[in-house]
matplotlib code that plots the C-alpha trace (Angstrom):
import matplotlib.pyplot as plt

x = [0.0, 3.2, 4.0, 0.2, -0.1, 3.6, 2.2, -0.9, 0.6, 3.0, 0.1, -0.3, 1.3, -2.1, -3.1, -4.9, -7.7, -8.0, -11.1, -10.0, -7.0, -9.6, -11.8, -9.2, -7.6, -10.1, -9.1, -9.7, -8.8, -6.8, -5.0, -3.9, -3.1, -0.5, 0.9, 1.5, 3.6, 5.6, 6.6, 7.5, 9.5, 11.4, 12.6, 9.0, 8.4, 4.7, 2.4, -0.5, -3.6, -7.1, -9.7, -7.1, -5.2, -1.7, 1.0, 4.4, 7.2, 10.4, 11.6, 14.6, 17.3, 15.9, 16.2, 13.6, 10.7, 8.0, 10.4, 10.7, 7.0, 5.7, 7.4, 7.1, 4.5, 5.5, 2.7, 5.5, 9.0, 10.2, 6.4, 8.0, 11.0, 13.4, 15.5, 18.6, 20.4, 23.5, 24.4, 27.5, 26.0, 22.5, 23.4, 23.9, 20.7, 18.2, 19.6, 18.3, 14.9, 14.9, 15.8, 12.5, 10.5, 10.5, 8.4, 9.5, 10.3, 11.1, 13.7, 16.5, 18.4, 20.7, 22.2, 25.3, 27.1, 30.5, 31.2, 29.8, 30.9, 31.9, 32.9, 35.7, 35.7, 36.5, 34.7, 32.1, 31.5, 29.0, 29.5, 26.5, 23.6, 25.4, 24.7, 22.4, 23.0, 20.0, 19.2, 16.3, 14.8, 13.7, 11.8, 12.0, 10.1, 13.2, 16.3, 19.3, 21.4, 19.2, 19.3, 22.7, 21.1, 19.0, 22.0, 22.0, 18.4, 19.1, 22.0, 19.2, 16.8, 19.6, 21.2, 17.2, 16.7, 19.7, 18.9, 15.5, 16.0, 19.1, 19.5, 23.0, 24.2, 24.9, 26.3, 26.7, 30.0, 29.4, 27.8, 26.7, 29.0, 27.1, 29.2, 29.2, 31.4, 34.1, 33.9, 31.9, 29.1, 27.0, 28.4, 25.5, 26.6, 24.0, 23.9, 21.6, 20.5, 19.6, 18.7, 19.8, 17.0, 15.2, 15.8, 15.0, 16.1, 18.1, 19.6, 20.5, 22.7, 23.2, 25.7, 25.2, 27.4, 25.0, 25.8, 29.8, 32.2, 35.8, 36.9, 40.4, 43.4, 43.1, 39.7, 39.8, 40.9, 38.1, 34.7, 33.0, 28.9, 25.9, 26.7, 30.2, 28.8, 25.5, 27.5, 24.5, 22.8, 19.9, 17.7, 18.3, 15.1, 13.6, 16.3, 15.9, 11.8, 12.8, 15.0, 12.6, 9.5, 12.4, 13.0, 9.7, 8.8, 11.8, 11.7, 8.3, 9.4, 12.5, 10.1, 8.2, 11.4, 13.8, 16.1, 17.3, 16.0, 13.2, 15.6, 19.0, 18.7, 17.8, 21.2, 23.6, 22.6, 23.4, 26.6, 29.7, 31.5, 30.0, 32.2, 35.3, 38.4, 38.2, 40.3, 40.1, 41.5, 40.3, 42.4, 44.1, 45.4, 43.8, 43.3, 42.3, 39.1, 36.1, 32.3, 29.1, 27.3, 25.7, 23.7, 20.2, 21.8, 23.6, 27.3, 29.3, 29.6, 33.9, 35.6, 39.1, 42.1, 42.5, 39.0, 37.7, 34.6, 34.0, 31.7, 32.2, 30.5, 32.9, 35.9, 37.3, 36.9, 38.4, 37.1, 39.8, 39.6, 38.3, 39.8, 43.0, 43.2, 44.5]
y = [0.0, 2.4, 2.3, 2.9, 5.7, 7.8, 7.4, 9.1, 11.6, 12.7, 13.1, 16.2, 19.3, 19.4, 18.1, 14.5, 14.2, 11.0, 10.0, 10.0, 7.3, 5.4, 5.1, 4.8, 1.6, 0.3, 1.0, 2.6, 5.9, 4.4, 2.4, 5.7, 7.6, 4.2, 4.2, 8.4, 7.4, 4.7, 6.9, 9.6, 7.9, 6.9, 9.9, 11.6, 14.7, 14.6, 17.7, 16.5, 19.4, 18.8, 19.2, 19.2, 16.1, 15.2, 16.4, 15.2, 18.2, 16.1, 12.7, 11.1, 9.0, 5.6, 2.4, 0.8, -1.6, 1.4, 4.1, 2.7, 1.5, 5.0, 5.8, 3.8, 4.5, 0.8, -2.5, -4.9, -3.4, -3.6, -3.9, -6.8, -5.4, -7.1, -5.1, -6.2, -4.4, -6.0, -8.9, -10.3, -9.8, -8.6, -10.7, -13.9, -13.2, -13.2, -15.7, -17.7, -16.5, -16.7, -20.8, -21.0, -19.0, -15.8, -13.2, -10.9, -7.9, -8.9, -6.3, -6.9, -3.5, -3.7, -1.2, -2.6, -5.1, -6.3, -9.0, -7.4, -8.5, -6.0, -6.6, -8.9, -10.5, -6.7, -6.3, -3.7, -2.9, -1.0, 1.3, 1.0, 4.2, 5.7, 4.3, 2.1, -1.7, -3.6, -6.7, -7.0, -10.1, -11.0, -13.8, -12.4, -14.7, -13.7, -15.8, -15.9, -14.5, -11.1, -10.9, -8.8, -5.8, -6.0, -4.2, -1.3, -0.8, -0.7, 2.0, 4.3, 3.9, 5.0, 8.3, 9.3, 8.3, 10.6, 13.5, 13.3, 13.4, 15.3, 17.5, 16.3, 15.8, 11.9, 10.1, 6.5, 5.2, 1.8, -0.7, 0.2, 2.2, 5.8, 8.9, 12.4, 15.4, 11.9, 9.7, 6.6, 6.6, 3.2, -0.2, -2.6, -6.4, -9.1, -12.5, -15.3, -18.7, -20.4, -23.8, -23.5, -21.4, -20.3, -18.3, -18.9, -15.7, -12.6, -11.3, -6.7, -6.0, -2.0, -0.3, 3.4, 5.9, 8.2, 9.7, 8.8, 11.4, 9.7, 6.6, 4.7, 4.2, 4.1, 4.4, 7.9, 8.8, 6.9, 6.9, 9.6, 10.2, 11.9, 13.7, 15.5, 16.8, 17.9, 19.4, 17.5, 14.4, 13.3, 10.8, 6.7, 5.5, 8.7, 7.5, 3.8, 3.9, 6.4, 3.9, 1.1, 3.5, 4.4, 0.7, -0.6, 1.6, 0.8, -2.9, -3.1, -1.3, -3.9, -7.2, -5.7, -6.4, -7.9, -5.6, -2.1, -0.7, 1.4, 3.2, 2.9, 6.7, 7.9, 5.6, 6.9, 10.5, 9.8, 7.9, 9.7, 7.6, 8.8, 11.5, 11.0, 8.8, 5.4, 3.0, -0.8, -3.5, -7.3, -10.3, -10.3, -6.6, -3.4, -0.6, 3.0, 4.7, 6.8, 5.6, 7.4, 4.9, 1.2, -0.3, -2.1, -5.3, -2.9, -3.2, -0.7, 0.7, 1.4, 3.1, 2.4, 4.6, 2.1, 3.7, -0.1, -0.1, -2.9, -4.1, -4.4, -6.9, -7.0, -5.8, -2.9, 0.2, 3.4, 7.2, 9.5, 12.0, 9.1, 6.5, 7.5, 7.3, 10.8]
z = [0.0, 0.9, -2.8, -4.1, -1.5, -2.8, -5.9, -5.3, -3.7, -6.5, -8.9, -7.4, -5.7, -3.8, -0.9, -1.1, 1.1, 3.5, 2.2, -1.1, -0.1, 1.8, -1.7, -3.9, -1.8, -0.1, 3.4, 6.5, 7.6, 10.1, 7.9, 5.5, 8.4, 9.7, 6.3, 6.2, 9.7, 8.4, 5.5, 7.7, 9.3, 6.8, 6.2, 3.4, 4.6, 4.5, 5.3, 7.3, 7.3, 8.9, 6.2, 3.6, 3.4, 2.8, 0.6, -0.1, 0.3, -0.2, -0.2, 1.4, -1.2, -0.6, -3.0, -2.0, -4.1, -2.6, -4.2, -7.1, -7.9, -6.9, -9.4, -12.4, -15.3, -16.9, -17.6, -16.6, -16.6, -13.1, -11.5, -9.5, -7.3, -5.0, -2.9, -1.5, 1.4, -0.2, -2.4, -4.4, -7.5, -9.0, -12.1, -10.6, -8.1, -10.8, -12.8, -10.0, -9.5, -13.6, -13.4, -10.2, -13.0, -11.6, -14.1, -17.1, -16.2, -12.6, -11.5, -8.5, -7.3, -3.8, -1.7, -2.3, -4.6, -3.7, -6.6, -9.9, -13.3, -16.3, -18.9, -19.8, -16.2, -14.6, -10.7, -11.0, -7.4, -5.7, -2.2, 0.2, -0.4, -2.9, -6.6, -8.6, -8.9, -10.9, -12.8, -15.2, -16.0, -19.5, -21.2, -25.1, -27.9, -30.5, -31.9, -29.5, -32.4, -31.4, -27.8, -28.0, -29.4, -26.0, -24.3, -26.5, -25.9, -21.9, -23.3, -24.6, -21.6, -19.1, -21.3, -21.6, -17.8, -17.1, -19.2, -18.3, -14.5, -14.2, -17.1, -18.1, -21.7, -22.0, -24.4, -25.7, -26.0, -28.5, -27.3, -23.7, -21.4, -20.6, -20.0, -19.2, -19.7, -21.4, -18.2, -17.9, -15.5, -16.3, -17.2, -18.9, -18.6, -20.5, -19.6, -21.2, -21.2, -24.4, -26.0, -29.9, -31.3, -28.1, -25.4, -21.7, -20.2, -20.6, -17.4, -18.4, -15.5, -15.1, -12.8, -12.4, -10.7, -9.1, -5.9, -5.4, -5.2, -5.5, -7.3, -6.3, -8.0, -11.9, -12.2, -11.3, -14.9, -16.3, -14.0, -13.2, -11.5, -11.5, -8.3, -9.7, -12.5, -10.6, -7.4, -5.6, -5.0, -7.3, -6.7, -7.8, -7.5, -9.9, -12.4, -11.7, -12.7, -15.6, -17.1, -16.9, -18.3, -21.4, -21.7, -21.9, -24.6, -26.4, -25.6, -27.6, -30.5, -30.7, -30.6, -33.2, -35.6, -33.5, -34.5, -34.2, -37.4, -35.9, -33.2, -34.5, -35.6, -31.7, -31.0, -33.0, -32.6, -28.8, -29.9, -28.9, -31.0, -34.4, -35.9, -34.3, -34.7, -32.9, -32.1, -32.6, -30.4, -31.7, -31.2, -34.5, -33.9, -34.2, -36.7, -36.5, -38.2, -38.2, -37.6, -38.4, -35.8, -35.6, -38.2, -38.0, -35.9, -33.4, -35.1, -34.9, -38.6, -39.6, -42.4, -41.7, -42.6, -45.6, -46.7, -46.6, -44.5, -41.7, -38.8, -35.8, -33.8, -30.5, -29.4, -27.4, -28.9, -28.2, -28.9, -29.1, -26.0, -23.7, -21.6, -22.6, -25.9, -27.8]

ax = plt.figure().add_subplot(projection="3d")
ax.plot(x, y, z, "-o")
ax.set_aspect("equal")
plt.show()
């Protein structure tokens, strides 16, 4: 009910009468006004007027399933929540509810994560209360051959979640690493499980540098958050439900051809990668080019030096002016 009731009350900058909770759930006025407690004591700061109602002035940064439901203008995408005070990894937590059938669009987010997985076997770890760690679930009728483009589609949702909710200019650096002002704030890692031509489950895992203000060691030169470009805090459950709203919406446009065809154009205009000279790194060597952006399967569309033109499917890749590269 804590989740229905927040939601209610950010519908409007009015005041919500009691009686009009008590129709619209069912309950008693008792039970509104033991709700409106609860949630003030978790830190809401909730007007409470005789004859008038309640209003919601301000809300504490919590990551919690009431936070992020109150939030969330989705049919499926992250309606079921788990919330984890701290886990080794969101990834590997719902590939286990996936294999006990655990529902599309189920979405896992902890407090903190201290065994995540990035790409190419790097730890992706998460300090407690201060950025986003989630796990989407997904059960997509397509060919396994498809389910790749799937991280490029959580790509887009988060860039719009950020610009949406903060105001910051976010790029795409090809295929999924978000970053702002050239340092990366959100690492996407997919997982699946597949028979030959059918997919049991996709696992999008999304790391999100929201509210730290230092990074150690090397990674200083390369990470950066929400909160240092801001000068302030912002909150991770607004950008949490954002992304999953962006996603859905996305997500059904995908299914429709399975692949990017229909929103490769809002991709590459967001790619930072399009214009400039890129570097890359495959196992037989690496070469040097330019890239206008991805095609419709989500590869990464080269013109070498050479002038021959190539895709790239995977690899590292390197824009000039980030992560080092000059």
């Amino acid at each position: 009910m804590k989740a229905e009731l927040l939601k209610a009350l950010r519908q409007t900058d009015d005041y919500v009468s009691g009686q009009q909770l008590c129709s619209r759930f069912g309950v008693s006025r008792t039970a509104v006004w033991k709700a409106i407690r609860q949630l003030q004591e978790a830190g809401y700061e909730i007007d409470a007027v005789n004859n008038r109602g309640y209003r919601l002035k301000s809300a504490p940064d919590l990551l919690t399933t009431e936070e992020v439901i109150s939030r969330l203008h989705t049919s499926f995408m992250g309606q079921n929540c788990i919330c984890l005070d701290s886990v080794d990894s969101t990834n590997n937590y719902v590939k286990k509810i996936a294999e006990n059938g655990a529902a599309e669009g189920t979405l896992v987010f902890a407090e903190e994560q201290t065994g995540g997985k990035g790409r190419r076997g790097r730890v992706w770890e998460t300090p407690k209360g201060k950025n986003i760690a989630m796990s989407l679930l997904l059960r997509p009728q397509i060919h396994p051959a498809h389910a790749s483009q799937l991280t490029l589609l959580m790509a887009m949702a988060v860039r719009e979640a950020i610009c949406v909710c903060t105001g910051l200019e976010a790029g795409i650096k090809w295929p999924n690493d978000i970053v702002v002002n050239g340092r990366k704030v959100c690492g996407i890692l997919t997982e699946m499980n597949t028979e030959v031509d059918y997919i049991n489950y996709v696992v999008i895992g999304t790391g999100i540098n929201v509210n730290q203000r230092e990074f150690p060691g090397e990674l200083r030169e390369i990470a950066g958050s929400l909160c240092q470009n801001l000068g302030q805090e912002t909150s991770r459950a607004a950008i949490t439900a954002a992304s999953m709203d962006e996603l859905e919406r996305l997500y059904e446009i995908f299914l429709q051809t399975e692949d990017l065809s229909a929103l490769k154009d809002g991709y590459n205009q967001a790619c930072v990668n399009r214009g400039h000279g890129i570097r890359v790194v495959e196992r037989g060597g690496a070469y040097t080019g330019t890239t206008e952006g991805i095609n419709d399967h989500g590869e990464l569309v080269v013109r070498k030096d050479s002038g021959e033109e190539v895709l790239v499917y995977a690899g590292e890749v390197s824009v000039r002016g980030l992560y080092g590269y000059t």
